[in-house]
C-alpha positions in Angstrom: 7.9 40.4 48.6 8.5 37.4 46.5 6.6 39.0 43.5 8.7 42.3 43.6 11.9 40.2 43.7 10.2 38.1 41.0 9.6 41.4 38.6 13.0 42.8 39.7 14.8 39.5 38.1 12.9 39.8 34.9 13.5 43.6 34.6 17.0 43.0 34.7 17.8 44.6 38.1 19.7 41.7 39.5 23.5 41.2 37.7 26.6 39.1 38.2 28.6 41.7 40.1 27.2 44.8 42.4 23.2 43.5 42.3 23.3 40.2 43.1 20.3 38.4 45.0 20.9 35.5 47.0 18.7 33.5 45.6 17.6 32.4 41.6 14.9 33.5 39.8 14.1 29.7 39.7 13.9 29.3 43.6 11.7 32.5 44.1 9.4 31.2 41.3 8.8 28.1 43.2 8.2 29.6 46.7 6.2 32.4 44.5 3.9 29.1 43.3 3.4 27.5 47.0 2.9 30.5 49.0 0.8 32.8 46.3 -2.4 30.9 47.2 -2.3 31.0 50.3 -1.5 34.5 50.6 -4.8 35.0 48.0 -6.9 32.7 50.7 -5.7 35.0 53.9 -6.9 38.2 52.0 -10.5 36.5 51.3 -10.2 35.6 54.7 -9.9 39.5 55.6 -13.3 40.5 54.5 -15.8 41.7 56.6 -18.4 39.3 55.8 -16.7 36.3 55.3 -18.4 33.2 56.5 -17.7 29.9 57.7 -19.2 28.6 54.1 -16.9 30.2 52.6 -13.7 29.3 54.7 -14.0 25.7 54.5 -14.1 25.5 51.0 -10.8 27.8 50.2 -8.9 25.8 53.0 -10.0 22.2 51.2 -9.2 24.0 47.4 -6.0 25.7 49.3 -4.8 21.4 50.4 -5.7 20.4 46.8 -3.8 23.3 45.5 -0.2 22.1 47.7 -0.8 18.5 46.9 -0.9 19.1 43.0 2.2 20.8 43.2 5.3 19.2 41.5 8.2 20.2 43.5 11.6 19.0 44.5 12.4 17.3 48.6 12.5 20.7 50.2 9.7 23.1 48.7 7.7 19.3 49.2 8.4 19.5 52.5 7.0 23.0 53.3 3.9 22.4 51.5 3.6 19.1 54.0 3.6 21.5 56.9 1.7 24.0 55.2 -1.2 21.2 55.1 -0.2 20.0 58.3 -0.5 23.4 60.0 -4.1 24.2 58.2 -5.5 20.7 58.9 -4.6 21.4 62.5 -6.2 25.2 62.6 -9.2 24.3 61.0 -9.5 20.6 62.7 -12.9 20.9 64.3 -14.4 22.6 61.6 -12.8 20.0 59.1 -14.2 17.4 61.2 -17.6 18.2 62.8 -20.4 16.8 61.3 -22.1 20.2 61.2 -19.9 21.4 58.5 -19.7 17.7 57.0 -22.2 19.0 54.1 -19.4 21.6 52.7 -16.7 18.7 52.0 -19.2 18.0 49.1 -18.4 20.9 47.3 
């Protein structure tokens, strides 16, 4: 959804009077920036034959990816939860020492 509004504001399909979105261009680019990986993580995650080995690895790159991101106090504080949220999904497979080995790669 983000994206469409996204290409909608550069094609010109938002103006000052009739068209008007209720949000900026700016604000959907940052939201566009924070959620896009994520939603590129759930579809690897939709596969038939994804495996644990795999998971691990794009839910550590997806944490790296939110804390790297330069944002103001607000879109800061939904990538905290973001993290929060993951950490807490994927908490025993974050943590067990059977899976220890993957937080090498």
């Amino acid at each position: 959804m983000l994206e469409s509004v996204k290409r909608a504001y550069e094609k010109g399909a938002f103006d000052e009077d009739e068209n008007q979105c209720p949000y900026d261009l700016k604000t959907i680019e940052m939201y566009h920036q924070i959620l896009a990986p994520a939603y590129r993580v759930s579809l690897g995650f939709q596969k038939n034959s994804t495996s644990i080995a795999e998971t691990i690895p794009y839910v550590l790159i997806l944490i790296e990816k939110w804390k790297s991101l330069v944002l103001p106090l607000e879109p800061t504080k939904l990538c905290q939860l973001l993290i929060s949220c993951l950490k807490s999904k994927f908490h025993y497979e974050l943590n067990s020492p059977t899976y220890q080995v993957l937080n090498f790669c």
